[in-house]
N, C-alpha and C positions, 0 to 999 in steps of 0.2 A: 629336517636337516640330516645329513647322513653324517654317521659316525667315523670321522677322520681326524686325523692330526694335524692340529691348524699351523698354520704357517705364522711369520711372525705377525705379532700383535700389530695390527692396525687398524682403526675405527671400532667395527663391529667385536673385534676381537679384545681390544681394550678395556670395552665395557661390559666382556663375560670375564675376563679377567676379574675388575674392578668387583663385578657381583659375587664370584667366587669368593675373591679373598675375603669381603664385608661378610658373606656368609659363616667361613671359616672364624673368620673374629668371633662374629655372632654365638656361633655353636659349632665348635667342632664336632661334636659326636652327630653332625646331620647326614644322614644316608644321602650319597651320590643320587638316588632318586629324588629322593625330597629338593637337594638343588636343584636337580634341573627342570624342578616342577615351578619352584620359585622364580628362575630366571627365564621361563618358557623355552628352553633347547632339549636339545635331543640327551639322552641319557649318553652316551656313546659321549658327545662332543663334551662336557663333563666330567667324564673318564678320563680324555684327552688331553685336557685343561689342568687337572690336578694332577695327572702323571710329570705335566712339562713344567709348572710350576714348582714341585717337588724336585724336581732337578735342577732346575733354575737357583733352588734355595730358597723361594719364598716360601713356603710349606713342610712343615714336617710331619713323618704321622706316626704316632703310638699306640698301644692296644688298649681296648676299651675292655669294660664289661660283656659279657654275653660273645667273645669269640667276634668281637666287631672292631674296627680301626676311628680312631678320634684325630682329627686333623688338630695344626696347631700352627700360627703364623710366627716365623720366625722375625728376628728384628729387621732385615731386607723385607720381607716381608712388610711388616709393617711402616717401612718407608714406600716401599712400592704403592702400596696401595693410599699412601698420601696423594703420591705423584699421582697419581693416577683420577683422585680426587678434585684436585685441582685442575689437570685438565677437562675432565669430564664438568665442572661447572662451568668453565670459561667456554666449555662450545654448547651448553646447553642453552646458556646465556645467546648465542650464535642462533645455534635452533631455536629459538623463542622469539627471534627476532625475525628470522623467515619464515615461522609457521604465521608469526601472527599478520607480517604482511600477504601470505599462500592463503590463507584463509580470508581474510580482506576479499582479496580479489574473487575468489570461491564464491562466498557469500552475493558479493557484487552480482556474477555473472549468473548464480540462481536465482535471484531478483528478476534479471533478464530474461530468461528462461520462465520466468511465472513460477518456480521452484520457491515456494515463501515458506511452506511446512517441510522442516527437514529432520529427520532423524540422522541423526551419527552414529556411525558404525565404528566401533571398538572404544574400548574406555583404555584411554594413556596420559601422556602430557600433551598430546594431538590436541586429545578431547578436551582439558581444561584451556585452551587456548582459543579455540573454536568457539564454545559455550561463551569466554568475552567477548571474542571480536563479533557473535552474534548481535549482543548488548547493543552496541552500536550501529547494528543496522537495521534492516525491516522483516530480518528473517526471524522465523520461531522454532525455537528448538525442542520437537514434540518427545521425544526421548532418546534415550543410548541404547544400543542394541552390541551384548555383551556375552556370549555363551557362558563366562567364564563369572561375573560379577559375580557380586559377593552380598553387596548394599542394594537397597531397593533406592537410592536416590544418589546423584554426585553433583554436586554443586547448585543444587535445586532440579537437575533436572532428572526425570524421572528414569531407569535402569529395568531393562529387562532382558532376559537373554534370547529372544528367539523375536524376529517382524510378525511371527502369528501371534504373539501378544502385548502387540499394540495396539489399544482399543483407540484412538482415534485415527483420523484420516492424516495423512503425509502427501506432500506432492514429489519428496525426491530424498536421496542420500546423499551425507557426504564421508567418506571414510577419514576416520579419526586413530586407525587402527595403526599403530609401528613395525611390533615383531611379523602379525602376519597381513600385510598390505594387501598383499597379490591376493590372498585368498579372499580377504574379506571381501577385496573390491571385486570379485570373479562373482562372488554367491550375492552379492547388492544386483551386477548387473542381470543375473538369472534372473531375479526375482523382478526388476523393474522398467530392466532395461538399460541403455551404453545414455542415452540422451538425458536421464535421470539419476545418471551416477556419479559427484564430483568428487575428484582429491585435489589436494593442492600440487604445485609442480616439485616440493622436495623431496614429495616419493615417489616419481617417476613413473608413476601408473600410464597406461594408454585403454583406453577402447577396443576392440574388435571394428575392423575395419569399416563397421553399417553407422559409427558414429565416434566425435571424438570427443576426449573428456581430461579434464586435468588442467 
């Protein structure tokens, strides 16, 4: 993401907000890297977010120890970030209910495809949604492929960061991935191919033209 001034808070924007200020609750003395290592963005957009904030009133910032700045949520502040709380469950609740029907039909149409062994590409709430609506059908889900993991396992199923270490055999992907969709599903299809590569339709992914996907 490049380092700009976002415009007003809407969707994507909401929910760096939202991760900001829970941050700042969290521990104000956290380095603007350290956020934006937590919320996966850009350093820069970070920067942008707590300057606009800080003017807005949500944010105040004091001096710390060692010649460093300690954030601090004002009482807006910590209304904001109610509001913000509650909308953010009321459409995750949303998103839970379209992933878990996007993945349904996903699943379905890997069946179709002979795609029975699947791995998922990125560990999110994608992925915990996926791994159930697996449950229910005839697909197996041979592991999570996560550069980033942390845990060798997430909900039983097995966590590795890299497709060279996956020691068994897989017939196909499906991206489970949020923050970075486009990328994961660009480096799935390198690796297996556009006919072997499913997302659901609420990330909007497509194919390269030799086949389509989603």
């Amino acid at each position: 993401m490049a380092s700009i001034v976002p415009s007003d808070d809407k969707g994507g924007g909401d929910r760096i907000v939202l991760g900001l200020l829970t941050s700042v609750e969290a521990d104000g003395g956290r380095s603007q890297r350290r956020i934006a290592a937590e919320l996966g963005i850009a350093l820069g957009l970070v920067n942008a977010y707590l300057k606009r904030s800080i003017k807005k009133g949500l944010v105040k910032v004091g001096q710390a120890p060692a010649r460093r700045y300690a954030y601090y949520l004002t009482p807006r502040g910590f209304a904001e970030k109610s509001r913000l709380t509650i909308e953010y469950l009321s459409s995750s609740f949303s998103l839970f209910r379209q992933a878990k029907e996007d993945y349904g039909k996903v699943f379905h149409r890997a069946h179709r495809l002979g795609l029975e062994r699947i791995v998922l590409a990125g560990k999110s709430d994608l992925c915990e949604v996926a791994i159930l609506c697996a449950v229910d059908s005839p697909i197996t889900i041979v592991a999570v492929v996560d550069p980033d993991a942390s845990s060798s396992r997430f909900i039983g199923v097995k966590v590795v960061r890299s497709y060279d270490d996956i020691d068994e055999p897989f017939d196909g992907v499906v991206v489970t991935e949020l923050m970075r969709a486009k990328a994961v599903f660009d480096e799935a299809v390198g690796l297996c191919g556009a006919q072997k590569v499913l997302a659901p339709e609420l990330l909007g992914l497509r194919a390269s033209p030799e086949g389509a996907v989603g």
